[in-house]
C-alpha positions as CSV (number, residue, x, y, z in Angstrom):
1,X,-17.8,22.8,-12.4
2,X,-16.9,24.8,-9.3
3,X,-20.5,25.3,-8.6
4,X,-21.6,22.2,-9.1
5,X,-18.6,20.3,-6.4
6,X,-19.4,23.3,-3.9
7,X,-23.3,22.1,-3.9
8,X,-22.1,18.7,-3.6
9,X,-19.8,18.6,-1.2
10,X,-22.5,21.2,0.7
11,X,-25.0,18.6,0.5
12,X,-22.5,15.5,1.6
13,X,-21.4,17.3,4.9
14,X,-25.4,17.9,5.7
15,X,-25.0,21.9,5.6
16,X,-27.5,24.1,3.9
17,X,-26.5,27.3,1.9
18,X,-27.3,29.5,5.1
19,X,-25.0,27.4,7.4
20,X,-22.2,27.4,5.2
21,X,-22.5,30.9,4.8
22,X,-22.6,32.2,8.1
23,X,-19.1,29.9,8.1
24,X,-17.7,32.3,5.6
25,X,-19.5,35.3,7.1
26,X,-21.3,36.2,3.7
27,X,-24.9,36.2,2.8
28,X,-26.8,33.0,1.8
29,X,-27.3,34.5,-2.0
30,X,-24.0,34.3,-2.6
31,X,-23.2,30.9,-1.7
32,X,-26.4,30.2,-4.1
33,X,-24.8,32.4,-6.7
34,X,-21.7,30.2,-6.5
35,X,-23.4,27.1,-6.6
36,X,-25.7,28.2,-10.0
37,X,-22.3,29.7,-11.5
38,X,-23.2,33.6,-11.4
39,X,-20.6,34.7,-9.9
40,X,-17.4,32.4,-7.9
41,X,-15.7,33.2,-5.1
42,X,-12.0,35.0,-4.4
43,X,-8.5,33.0,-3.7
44,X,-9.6,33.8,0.3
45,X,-12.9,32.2,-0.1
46,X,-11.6,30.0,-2.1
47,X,-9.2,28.5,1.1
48,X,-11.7,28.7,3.3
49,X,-13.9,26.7,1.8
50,X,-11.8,24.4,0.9
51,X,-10.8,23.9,4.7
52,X,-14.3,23.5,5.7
53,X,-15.2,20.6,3.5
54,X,-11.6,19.3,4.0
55,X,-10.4,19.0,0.7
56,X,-8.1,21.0,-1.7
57,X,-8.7,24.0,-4.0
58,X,-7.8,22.0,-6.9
59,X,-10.0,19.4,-5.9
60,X,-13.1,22.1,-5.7
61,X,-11.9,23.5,-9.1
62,X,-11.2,20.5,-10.2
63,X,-13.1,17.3,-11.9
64,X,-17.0,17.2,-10.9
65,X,-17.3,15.9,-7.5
66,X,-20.3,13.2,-7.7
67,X,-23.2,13.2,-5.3
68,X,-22.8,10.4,-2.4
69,X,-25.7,7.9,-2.1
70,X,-23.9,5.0,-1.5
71,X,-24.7,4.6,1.7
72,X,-23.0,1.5,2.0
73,X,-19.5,2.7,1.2
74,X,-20.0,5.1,4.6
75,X,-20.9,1.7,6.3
76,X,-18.0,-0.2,5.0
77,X,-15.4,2.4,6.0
78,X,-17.0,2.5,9.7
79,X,-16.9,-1.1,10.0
80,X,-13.5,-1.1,8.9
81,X,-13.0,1.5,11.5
82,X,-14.5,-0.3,14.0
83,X,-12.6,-3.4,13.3
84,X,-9.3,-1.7,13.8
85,X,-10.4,-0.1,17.2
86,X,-11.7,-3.6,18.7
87,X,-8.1,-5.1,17.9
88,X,-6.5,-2.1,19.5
89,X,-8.3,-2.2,22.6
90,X,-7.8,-6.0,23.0
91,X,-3.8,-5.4,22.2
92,X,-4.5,-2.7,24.6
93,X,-6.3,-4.9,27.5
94,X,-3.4,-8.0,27.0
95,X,-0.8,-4.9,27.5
96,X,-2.5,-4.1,30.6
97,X,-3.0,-7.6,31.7
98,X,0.7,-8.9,31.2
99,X,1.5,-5.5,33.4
100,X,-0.7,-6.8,35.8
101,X,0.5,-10.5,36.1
102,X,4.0,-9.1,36.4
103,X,3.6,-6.4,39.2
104,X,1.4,-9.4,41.1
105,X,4.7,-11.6,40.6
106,X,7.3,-9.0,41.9
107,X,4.8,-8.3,44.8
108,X,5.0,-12.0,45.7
109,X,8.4,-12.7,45.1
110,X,8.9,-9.7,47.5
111,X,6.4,-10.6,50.0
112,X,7.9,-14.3,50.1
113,X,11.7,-12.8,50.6
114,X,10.7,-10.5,53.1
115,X,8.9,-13.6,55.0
116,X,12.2,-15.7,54.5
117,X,14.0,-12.7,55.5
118,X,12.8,-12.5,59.0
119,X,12.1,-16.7,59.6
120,X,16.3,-16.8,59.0
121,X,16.5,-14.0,61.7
């Protein structure tokens, strides 16, 4: 089970066995040990791993982890992200543009009081 989810989530994050392993500073046979299910790694490894795939121990020890091909899912969540950035950056832009409008106003208001100001005088 273990080696099974540490190949997949490997393969899902585009690192081969030698990359991952110079990430844990071990040799590549071991991570291929792992991933056949000769041998499995400490409680350390175990963390570290875990942190570089982002996911939990449990998670890794846990239920098989199924292979990602579904591209589409990836594009669904980056539309989604990219929806949710456009409608921040146009709250963002009408922020800036009603700070604008207002800081023109005061300017003229002030402008037109300070020209009042010295016709009176």
């Amino acid at each position: 089970m273990f080696g099974e989810n540490l190949k997949n989530l490997r393969k899902q994050k585009g690192l081969s066995q030698e990359e991952l392993a110079e990430r844990l500073h071990i040799v590549r046979q071991t991570v291929s040990k792992w991933e056949k299910g000769l041998s499995v790694p400490d409680a350390d490894f175990l963390i570290r791993i875990a942190e570089i795939f982002e996911t939990s121990v449990s998670t890794l020890l846990g239920d098989t982890i199924e292979p990602s091909n579904d591209k589409s899912i990836v594009a669904e969540k980056l539309e989604q992200l990219n929806t949710l950035l456009a409608e921040r950056n146009r709250r963002s832009r009408r922020i800036w543009k009603a700070v604008a409008i207002t800081l023109i106003s005061i300017a003229t208001v002030m402008i037109l009081l300070f020209i009042l100001n010295f016709s009176v005088t």
